[in-house]
C-alpha positions in Angstrom: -20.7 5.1 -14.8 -21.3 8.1 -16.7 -19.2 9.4 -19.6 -17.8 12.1 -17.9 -14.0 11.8 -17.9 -12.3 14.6 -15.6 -8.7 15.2 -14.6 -8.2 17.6 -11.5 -5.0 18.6 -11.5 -3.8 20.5 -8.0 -1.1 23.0 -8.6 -1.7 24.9 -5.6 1.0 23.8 -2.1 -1.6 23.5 0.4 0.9 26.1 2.8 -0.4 29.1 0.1 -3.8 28.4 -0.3 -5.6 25.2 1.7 -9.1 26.4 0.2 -8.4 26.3 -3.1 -7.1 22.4 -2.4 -9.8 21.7 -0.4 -12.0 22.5 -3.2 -10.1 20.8 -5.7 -9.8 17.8 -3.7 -13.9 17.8 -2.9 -14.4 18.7 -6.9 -12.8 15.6 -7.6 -14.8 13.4 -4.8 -18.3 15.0 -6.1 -17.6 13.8 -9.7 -16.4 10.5 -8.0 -19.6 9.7 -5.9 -21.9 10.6 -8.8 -20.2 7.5 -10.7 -18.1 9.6 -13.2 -14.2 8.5 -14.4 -11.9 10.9 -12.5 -8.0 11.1 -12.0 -6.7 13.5 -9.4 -2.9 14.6 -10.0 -0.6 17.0 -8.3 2.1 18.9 -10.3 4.4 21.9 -9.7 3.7 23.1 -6.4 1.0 20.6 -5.6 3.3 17.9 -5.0 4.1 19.4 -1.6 0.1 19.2 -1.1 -0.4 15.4 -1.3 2.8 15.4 0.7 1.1 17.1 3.6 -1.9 15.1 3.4 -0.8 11.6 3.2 0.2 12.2 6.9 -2.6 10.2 8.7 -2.8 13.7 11.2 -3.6 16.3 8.3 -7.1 17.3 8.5 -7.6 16.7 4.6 -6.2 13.1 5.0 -9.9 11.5 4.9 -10.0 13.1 1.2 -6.8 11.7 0.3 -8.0 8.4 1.8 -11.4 9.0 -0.1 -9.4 9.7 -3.6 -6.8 6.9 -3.3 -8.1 5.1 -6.0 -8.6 8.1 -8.2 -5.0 9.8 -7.4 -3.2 9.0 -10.4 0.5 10.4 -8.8 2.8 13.4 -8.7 5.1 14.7 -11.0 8.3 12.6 -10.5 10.2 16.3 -11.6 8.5 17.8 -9.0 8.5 15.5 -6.1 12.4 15.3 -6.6 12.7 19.2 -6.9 10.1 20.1 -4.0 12.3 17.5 -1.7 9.3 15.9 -0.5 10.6 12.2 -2.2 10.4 10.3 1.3 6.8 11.7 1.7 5.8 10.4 -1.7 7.1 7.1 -1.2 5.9 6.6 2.0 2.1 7.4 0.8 2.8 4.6 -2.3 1.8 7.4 -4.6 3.0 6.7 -8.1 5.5 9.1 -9.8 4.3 10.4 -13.3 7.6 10.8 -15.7 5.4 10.5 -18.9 6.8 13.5 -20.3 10.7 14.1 -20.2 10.6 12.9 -16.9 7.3 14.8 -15.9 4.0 14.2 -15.9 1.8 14.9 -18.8 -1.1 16.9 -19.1 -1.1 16.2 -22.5 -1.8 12.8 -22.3 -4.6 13.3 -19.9 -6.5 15.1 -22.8 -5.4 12.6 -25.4 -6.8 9.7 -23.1 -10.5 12.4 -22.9 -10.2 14.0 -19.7 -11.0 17.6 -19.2 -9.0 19.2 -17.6 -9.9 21.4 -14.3 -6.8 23.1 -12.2 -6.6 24.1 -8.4 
């Protein structure tokens, strides 16, 4: 493993722009297949993204399935205000509250990630 330590943190609802998650998502698999330590979360908006693609028929599914070990979780905040709870749940994706019931970017650079955004 190298020393690399990268957070990608998608922002973006796949409904506005699905190239910008697709690209974030791939990002995140490149770093991982080259060995390096990466965490993949999805705040704001984003949370409706990992929604849409923990449904086995989305066509970015297989990169969800490919990051599963690497997708830290969704804002807890977020999930609750986008209404997309059930979805979250059903995926098992962990909700990040770290931060006043949020998650916490902060503590993503704390721990040595850099931080890229989609």
């Amino acid at each position: 493993m190298s020393d690399l330590k990268i957070a990608v943190v998608i922002y973006e609802p796949i409904t506005s722009d699905a190239s910008r998650v697709y690209r974030g998502l791939k990002t995140a698999l490149e770093f991982t297949q080259a060995g390096d330590d990466i965490v993949v979360v999805f705040d704001g908006s984003g949370v409706e993204t990992l929604a849409a693609i923990t449904a086995p028929s989305h066509k970015m599914n297989p990169l969800a399935v490919a990051l599963k070990d690497n997708i830290r979780g969704a804002c807890g905040f977020c999930v609750a205000s986008h209404g997309v709870s059930d979805e979250i749940a059903a995926g098992g994706w962990n909700l990040l509250t770290e931060y006043k019931g949020e998650a916490s970017v902060r503590n993503l650079v704390i721990e040595g990630y850099q931080i890229l955004s989609f």
